[in-house]
N, C-alpha and C positions, 0 to 999 in steps of 0.2 A: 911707455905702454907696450904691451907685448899683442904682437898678432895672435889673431886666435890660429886655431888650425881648422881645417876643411872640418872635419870629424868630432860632434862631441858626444864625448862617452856617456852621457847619462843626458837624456831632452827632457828638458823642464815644462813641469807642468803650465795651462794656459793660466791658472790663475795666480803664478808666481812672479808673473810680469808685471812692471810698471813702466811707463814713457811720460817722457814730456820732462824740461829741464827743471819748471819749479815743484813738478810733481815730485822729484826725484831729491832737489834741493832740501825740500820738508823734512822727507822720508830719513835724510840724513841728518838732519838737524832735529827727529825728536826720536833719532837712534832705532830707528828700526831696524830688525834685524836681515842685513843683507849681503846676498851671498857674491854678486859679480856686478860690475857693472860694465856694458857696451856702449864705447862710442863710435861712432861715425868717425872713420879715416880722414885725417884732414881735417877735424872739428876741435879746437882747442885755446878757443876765444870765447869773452863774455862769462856767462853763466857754468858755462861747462868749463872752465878753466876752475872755476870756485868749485862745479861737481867733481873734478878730479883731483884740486889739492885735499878738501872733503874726505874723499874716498882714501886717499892714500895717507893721510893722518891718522884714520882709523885702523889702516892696515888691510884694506878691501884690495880684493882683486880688479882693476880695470884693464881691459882689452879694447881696440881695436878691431875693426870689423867694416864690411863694407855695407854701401844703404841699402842695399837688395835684402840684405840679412835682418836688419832693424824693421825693414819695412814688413817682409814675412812676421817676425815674432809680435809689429802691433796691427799685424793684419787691416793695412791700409790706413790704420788712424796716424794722425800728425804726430809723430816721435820726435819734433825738434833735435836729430843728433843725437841720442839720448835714450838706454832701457836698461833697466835695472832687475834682476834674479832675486826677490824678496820672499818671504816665509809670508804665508798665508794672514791674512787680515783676521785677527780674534774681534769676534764679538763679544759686547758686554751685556749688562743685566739691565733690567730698571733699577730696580737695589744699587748699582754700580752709579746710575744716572741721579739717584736723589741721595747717593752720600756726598755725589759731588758739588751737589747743591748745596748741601747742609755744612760743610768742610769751610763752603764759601759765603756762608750766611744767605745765601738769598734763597727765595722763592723760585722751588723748580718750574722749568721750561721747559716743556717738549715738544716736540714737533713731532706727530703721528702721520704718517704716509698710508694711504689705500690702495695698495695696489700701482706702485709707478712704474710702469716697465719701459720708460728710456732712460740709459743711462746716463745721458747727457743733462737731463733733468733730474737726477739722484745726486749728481754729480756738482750742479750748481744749489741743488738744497743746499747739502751737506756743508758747501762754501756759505751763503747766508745765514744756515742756522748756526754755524763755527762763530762767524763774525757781530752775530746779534747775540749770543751771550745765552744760546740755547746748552743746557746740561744733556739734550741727547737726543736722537733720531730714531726712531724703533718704525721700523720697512719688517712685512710679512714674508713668512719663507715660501707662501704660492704666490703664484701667475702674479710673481715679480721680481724686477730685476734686485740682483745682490752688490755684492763689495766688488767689482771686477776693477780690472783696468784703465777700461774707458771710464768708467763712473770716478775713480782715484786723477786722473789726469783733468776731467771736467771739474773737480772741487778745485784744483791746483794746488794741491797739498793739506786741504783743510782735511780732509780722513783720517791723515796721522793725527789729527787732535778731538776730533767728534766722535763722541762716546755711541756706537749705533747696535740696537739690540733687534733682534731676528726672531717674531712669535710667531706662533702656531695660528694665534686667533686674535685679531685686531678688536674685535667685541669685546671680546672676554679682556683684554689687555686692558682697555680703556675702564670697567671697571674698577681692576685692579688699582689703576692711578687713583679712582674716585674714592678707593678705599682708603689713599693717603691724603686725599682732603685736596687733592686738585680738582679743580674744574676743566671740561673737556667742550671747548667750542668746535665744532664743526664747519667749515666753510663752502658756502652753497649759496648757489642765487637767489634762493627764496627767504636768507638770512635778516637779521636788521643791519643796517649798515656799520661796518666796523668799527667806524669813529665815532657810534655812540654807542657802543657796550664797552661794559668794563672788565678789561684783562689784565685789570692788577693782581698784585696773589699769587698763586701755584697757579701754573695754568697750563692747557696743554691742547695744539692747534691739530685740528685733524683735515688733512691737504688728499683732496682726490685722483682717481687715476685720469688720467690726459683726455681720455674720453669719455667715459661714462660717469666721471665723477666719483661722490663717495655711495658704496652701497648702500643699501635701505636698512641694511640689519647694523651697520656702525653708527650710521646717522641716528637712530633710536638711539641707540647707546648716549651719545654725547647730551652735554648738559643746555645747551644752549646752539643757535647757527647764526654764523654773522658771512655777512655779502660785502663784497667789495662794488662803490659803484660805475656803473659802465655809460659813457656816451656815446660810443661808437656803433659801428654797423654791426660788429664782429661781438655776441654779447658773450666771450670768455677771454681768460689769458694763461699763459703758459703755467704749467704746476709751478715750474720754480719761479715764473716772475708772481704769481700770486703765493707763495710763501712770504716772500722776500716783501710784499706791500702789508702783508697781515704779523711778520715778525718785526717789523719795525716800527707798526703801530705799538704791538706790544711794550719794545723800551722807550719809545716816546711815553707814554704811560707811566711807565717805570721809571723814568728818570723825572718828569713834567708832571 
């Protein structure tokens, strides 16, 4: 590997970063396009042995660097040894989400976000709805958070493969799905309880923001609202842990 030098000629933008080993591991393994990758001086065991045969197969630049430097570019978050100079994250379509539905025979899945602005919960979606066998993620472009870094590092790699599409108007979106014969459950306390509605079929979960929940004007939109139930003191749960109990009802369902 080659030392970087004190000086670089051109500073990359903040959203071109990515950290974390399996974040990076992924990224290379569904070819992303990427331009350098940093490792920590002294780091060349485990994971990061694989990120650098990886890189150098493909013919990537990797450097050397010290932690002070790693740690600046993920701005305090946990970089395990490890950041990568990648081309901006493309969004895709709904159209994008139900061909890949229909390519794969099944009945689309989606998972609709309200408003989630911590990335660490976009970030652990995005990993459940990857691994429950959702066709796509569709997050608002206001007062929420987008594709960043943190949010790529918290999936642990599930981004490179989660189709996630960016609208204007969460209302109007959800009609559009109804327009292709999905159903749009909402998830809310005052719902019937999960485990006895039925989310067979097209279907598509709509997940609220951390605090206030889903607004009034989506909630109307959706077709139906189901609850998850609560025995504790504390009567909510985290966005991504209540995704993650409402999309796994879903393939219990689908599969049982």
């Amino acid at each position: 590997m080659d030392k970087e030098g004190k000086k670089n000629k051109k500073p990359m933008k903040r959203d071109s970063v990515i950290y974390g080993r399996n974040t990076i591991l992924e990224a290379l393994k569904a070819n992303r396009s990427v331009d350098k990758i940093l490792v920590q001086t002294g780091e060349s065991e485990g994971s990061i042995k694989k990120i650098i045969a990886s890189a150098k197969k493909k013919g990537l630049l990797v450097q050397e660097v010290d932690k002070a430097k790693l740690d600046s570019l993920s701005e305090g978050e946990k970089h395990q040894g490890v950041v990568a100079y990648v081309a901006a994250h493309q969004y895709c379509t709904i159209e994008d989400m139900l061909n890949d539905a229909k390519a794969k025979q099944q009945d689309a899945f989606i998972v609709i976000l309200d408003n989630i602005q911590d990335p660490h919960n976009l970030g652990a979606i995005l990993r459940t709805a990857h691994n429950a066998g959702a066709h796509g993620v569709i997050i608002p472009k206001h007062r929420a958070v987008g594709l960043s870094p943190t949010v790529a590092k918290a999936s642990a790699g599930a981004i490179e493969y989660m189709k996630v599409a960016k609208v204007t108007n969460v209302s109007q979106t959800i009609e559009t799905l109804k327009s292709y014969g999905i159903w749009v459950a909402c998830a809310d306390m005052d719902g019937e309880i999960v485990y006895k509605e039925n989310l067979k079929g097209p279907i598509g979960v709509v997940i609220g923001n951390e605090g206030d929940g889903i607004s009034r004007n989506v909630k109307a939109k959706c077709d139906f609202t189901i609850s998850i139930p609560m025995f504790g003191k504390v009567p909510s749960l985290n966005a991504s842990v209540a995704t993650a109990v409402i999309c796994y009802e879903v393939v219990r369902q689908r599969l049982y």
